[in-house]
PABA-681514 format. One record per residue (C-alpha): x, y, z; residue number from 1. Coordinates in pm, 1 decimal, padded with zeros to 6 digits, m for minus. Layout:
BEGIN
<r u="X" v="Y" w="Z" seq="NUM"/>
...
//
This chain:
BEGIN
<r u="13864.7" v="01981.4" w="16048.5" seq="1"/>
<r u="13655.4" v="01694.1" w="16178.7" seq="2"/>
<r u="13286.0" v="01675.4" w="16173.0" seq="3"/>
<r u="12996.6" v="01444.8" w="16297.6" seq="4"/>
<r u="12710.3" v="01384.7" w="16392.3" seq="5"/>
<r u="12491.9" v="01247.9" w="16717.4" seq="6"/>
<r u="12190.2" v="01146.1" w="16490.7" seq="7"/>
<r u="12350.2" v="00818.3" w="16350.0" seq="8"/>
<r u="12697.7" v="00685.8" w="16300.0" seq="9"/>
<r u="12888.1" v="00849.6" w="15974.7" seq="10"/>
<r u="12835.5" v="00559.5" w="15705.5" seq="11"/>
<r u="12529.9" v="00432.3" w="15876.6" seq="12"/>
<r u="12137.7" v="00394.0" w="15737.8" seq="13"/>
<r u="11994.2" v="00734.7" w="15803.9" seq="14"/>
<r u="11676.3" v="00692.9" w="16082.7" seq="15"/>
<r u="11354.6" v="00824.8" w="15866.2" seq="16"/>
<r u="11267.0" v="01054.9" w="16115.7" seq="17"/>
<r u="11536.5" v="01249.5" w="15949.6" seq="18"/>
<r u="11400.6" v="01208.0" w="15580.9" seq="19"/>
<r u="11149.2" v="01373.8" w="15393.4" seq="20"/>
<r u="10995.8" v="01036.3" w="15305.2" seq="21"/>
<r u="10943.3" v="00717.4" w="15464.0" seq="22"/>
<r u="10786.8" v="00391.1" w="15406.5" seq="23"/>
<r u="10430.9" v="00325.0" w="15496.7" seq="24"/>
<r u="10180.8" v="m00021.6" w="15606.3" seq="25"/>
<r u="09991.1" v="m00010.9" w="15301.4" seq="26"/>
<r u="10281.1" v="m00088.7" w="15142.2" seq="27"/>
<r u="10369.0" v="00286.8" w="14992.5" seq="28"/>
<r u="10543.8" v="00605.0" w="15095.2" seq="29"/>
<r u="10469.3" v="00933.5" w="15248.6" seq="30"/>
<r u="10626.9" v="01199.9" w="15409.4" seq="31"/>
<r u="10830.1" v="01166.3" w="15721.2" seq="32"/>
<r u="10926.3" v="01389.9" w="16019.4" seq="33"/>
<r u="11188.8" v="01579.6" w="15753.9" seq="34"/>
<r u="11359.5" v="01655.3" w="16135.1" seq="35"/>
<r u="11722.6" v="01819.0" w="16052.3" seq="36"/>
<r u="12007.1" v="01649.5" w="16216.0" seq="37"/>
<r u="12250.3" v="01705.0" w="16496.0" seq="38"/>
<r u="12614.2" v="01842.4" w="16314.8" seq="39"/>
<r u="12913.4" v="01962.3" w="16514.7" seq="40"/>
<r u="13271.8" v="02018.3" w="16423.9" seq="41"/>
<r u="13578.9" v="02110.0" w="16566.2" seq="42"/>
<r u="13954.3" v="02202.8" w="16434.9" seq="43"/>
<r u="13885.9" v="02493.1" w="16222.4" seq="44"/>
<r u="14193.6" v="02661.3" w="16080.2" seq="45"/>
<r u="14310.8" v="02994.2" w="16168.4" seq="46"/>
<r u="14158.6" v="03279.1" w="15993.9" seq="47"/>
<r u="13830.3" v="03133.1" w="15877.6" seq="48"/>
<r u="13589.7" v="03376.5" w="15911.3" seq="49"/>
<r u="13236.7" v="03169.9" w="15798.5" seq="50"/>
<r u="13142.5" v="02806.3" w="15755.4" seq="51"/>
<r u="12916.7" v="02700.4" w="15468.4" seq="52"/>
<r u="12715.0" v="02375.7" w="15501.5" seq="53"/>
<r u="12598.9" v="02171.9" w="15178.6" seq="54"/>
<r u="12392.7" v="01826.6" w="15174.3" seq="55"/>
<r u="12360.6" v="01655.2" w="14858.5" seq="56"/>
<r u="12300.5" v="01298.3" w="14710.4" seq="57"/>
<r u="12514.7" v="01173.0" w="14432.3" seq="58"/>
<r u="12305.6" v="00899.3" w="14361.8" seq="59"/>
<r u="11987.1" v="01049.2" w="14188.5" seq="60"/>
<r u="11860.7" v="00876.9" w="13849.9" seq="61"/>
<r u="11997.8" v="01086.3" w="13522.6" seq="62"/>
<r u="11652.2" v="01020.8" w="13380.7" seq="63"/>
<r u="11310.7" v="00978.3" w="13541.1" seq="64"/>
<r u="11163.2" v="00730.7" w="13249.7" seq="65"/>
<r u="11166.6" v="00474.9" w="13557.0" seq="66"/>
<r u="11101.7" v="00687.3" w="13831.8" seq="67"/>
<r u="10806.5" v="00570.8" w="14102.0" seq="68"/>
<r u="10702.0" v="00314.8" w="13896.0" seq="69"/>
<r u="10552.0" v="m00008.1" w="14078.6" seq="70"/>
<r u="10596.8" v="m00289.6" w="13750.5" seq="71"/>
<r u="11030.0" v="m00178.1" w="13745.7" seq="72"/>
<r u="11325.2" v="m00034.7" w="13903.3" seq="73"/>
<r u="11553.5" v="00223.2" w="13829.4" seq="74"/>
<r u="11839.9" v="00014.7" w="13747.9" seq="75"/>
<r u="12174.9" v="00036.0" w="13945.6" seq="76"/>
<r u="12384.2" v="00091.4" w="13672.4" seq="77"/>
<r u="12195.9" v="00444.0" w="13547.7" seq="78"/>
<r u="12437.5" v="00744.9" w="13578.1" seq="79"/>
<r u="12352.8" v="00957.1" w="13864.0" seq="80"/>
<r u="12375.6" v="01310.6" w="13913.5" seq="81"/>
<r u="12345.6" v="01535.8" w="14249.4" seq="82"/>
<r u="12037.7" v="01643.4" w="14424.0" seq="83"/>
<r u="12101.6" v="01960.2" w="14684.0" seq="84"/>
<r u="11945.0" v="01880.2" w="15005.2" seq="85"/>
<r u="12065.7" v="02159.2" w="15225.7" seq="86"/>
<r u="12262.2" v="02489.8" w="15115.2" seq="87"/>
<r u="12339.8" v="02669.8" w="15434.3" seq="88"/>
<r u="12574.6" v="02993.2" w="15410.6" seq="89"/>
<r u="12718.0" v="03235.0" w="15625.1" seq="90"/>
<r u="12732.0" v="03052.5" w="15917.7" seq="91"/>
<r u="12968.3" v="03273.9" w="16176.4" seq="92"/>
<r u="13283.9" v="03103.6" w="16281.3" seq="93"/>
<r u="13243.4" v="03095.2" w="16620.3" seq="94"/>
<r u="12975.3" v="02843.5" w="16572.1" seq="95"/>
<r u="13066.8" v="02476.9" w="16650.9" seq="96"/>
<r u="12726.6" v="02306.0" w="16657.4" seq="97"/>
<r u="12361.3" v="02250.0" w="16502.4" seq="98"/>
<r u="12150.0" v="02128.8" w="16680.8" seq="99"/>
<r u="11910.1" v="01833.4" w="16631.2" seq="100"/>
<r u="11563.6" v="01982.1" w="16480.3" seq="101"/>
<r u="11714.3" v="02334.4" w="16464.5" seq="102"/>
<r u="11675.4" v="02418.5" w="16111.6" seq="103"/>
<r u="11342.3" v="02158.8" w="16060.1" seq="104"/>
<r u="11091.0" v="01986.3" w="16230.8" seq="105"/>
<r u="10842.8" v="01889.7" w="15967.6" seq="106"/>
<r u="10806.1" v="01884.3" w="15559.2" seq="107"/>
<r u="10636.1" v="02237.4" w="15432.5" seq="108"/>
<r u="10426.8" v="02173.8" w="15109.4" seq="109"/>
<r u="10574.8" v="02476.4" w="14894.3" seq="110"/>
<r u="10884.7" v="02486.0" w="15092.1" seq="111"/>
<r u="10989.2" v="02660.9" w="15388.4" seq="112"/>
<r u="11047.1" v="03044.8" w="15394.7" seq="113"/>
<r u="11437.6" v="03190.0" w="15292.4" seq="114"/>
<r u="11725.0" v="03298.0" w="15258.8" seq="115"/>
<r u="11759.7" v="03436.1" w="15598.0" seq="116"/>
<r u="11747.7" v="03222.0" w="15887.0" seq="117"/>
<r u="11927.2" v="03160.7" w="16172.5" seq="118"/>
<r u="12277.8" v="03252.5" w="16314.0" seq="119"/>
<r u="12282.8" v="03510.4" w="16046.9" seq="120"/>
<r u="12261.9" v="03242.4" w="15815.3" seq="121"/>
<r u="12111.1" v="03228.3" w="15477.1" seq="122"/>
<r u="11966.4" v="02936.7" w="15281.3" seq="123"/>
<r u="11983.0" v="02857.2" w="14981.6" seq="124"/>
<r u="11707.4" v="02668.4" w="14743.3" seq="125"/>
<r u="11723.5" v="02305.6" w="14764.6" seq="126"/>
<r u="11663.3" v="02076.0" w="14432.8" seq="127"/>
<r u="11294.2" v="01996.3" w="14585.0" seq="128"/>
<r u="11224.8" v="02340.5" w="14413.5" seq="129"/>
<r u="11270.7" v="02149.8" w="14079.7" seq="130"/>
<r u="11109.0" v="01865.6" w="14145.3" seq="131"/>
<r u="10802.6" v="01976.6" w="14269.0" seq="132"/>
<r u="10799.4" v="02263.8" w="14018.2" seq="133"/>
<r u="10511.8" v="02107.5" w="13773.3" seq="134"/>
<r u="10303.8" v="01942.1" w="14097.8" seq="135"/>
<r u="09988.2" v="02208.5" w="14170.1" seq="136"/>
<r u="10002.8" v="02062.1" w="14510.4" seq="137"/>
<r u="10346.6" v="02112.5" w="14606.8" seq="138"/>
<r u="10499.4" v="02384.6" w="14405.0" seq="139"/>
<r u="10735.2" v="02643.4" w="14528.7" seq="140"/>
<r u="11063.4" v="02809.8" w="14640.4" seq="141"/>
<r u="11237.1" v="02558.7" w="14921.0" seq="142"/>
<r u="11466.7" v="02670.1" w="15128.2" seq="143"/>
<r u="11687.3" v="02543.6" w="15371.9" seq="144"/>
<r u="11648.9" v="02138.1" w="15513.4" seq="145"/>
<r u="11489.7" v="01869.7" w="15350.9" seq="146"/>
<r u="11584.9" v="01551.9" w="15377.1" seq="147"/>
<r u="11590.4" v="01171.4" w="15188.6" seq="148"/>
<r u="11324.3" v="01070.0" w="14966.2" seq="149"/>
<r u="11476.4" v="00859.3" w="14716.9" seq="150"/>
<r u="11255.3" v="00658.9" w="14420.1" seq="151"/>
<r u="11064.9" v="00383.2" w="14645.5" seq="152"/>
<r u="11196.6" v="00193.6" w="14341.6" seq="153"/>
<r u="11556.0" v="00247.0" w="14287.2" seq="154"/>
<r u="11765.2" v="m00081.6" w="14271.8" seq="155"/>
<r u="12049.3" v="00162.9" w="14396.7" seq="156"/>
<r u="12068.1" v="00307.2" w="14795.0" seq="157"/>
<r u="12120.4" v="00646.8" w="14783.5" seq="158"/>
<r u="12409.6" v="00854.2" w="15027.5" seq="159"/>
<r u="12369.8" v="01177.7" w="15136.9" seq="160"/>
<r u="12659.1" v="01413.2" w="15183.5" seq="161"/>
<r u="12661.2" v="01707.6" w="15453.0" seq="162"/>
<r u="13006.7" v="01861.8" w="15371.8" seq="163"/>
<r u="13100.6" v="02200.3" w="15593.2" seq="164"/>
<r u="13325.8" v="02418.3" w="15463.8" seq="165"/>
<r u="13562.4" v="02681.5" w="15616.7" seq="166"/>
<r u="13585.0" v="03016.6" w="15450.9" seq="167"/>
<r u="13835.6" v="03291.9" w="15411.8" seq="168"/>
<r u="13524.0" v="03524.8" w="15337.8" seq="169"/>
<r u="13266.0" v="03636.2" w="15604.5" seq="170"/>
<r u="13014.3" v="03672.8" w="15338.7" seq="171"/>
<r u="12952.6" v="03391.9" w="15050.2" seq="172"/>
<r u="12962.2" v="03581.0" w="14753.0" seq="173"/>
<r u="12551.9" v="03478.9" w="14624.0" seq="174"/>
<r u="12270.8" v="03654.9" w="14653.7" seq="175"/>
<r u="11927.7" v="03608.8" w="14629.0" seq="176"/>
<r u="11759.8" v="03243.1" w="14590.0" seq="177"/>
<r u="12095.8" v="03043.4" w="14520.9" seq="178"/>
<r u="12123.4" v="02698.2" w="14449.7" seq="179"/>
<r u="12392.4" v="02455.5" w="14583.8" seq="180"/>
<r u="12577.3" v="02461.6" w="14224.7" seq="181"/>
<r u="12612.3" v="02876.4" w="14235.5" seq="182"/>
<r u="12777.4" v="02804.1" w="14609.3" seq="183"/>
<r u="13030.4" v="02542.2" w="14511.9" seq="184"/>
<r u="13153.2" v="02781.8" w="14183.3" seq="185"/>
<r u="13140.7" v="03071.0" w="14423.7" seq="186"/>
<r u="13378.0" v="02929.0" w="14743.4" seq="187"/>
<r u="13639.3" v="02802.7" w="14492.8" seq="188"/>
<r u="13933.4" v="02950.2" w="14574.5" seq="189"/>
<r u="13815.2" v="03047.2" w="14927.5" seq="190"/>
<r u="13820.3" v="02718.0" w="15103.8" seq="191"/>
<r u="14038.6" v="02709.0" w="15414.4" seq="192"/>
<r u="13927.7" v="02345.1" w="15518.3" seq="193"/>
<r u="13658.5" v="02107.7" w="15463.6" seq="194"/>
<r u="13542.3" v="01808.9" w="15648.9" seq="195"/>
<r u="13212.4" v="01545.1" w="15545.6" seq="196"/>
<r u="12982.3" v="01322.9" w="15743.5" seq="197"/>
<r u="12725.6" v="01103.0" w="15540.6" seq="198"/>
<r u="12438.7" v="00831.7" w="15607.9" seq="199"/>
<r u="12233.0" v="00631.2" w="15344.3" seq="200"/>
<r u="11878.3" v="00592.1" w="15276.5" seq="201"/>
<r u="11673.8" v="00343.9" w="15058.8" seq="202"/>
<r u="11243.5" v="00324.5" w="15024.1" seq="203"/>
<r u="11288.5" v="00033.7" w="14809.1" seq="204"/>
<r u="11126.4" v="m00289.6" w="15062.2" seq="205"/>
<r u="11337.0" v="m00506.6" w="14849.5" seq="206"/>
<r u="11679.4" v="m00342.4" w="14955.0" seq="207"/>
<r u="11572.6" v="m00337.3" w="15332.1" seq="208"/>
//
């Protein structure tokens, strides 16, 4: 199964119209365009019967003593743990393409609504649920697309991960507001193929 992707080349800097955070001229961040990108795929094996979409970053800091903080960086040599982008489920396996801006077009303080969406699709709950949990502003349940916003001050650039995955089920067996972690325990076992496409993304000036 091969997939891809005509918003930038696989391996390649992800454009910040695509991320949920970009730099800024006064020398800070804010949000970007949070615009989901353009996935397609092809060579599915016989008898799949749903795809299921993750996006996640390996590369977030295990601790957030250094987080956002202008006098440091988060050193490259911190262990990292995964951040859940994107949880899509359910998608019908006829369907060969997303298209660019399908899913997202802007970033939704409190999150955008779930699990159903289109396709017959459901979302899942993305990992800005947590980290906007204790922020009065921003708090809430988000589902489906949101993209890159790494620390501004991470000495480390961060990859994102969209992996699709063909199913022998035509349902994924979760319900209700699932995480990316409940989906990867629940498709083990049913996974017919799988195929990956990833970018990078860095807010720290001194990293480019």
């Amino acid at each position: 199964m091969k997939l891809w992707s005509h918003s930038w080349q696989d391996g390649a800097r992800i454009p910040a119209k695509f991320a949920a955070g970009r730099l800024d001229d006064a020398q800070g961040v804010a949000f970007s365009s949070n615009v989901s990108p353009h996935l397609a795929w092809s060579e599915a094996p016989a008898g799949t019967r749903s795809f299921v979409l993750i996006c996640h970053d390996p590369d977030v800091p295990s601790r957030g003593d250094d987080v956002n903080k202008p006098d440091r960086e988060v050193p490259a040599d911190l262990p990292r743990v995964d951040f859940f982008h994107w949880v899509l489920v359910d998608l019908p396996p006829g369907l060969r393409e997303i298209a660019e801006g399908e899913f997202s077009r802007e970033f939704t303080p409190r999150g955008k609504s779930g699990p159903q969406t289109l396709h017959g699709a459901r979302h899942g709950l993305n990992d800005y649920t947590g980290w906007f949990a204790g922020n009065d502003e921003l708090a809430g349940q988000y589902f489906g697309y949101d993209g890159p916003f790494p620390p501004f001050n991470d000495a480390r650039v961060h990859r994102y991960v969209f992996t699709l995955y063909a199913l022998e089920l035509e349902r994924c067996p979760v319900d209700g507001s699932f995480t990316g972690a409940q989906v990867r325990e629940a498709i083990r076992g049913h996974v017919l193929a799988e195929a990956r496409f990833s970018g990078t993304y860095t807010l720290n000036r001194r990293l480019g």
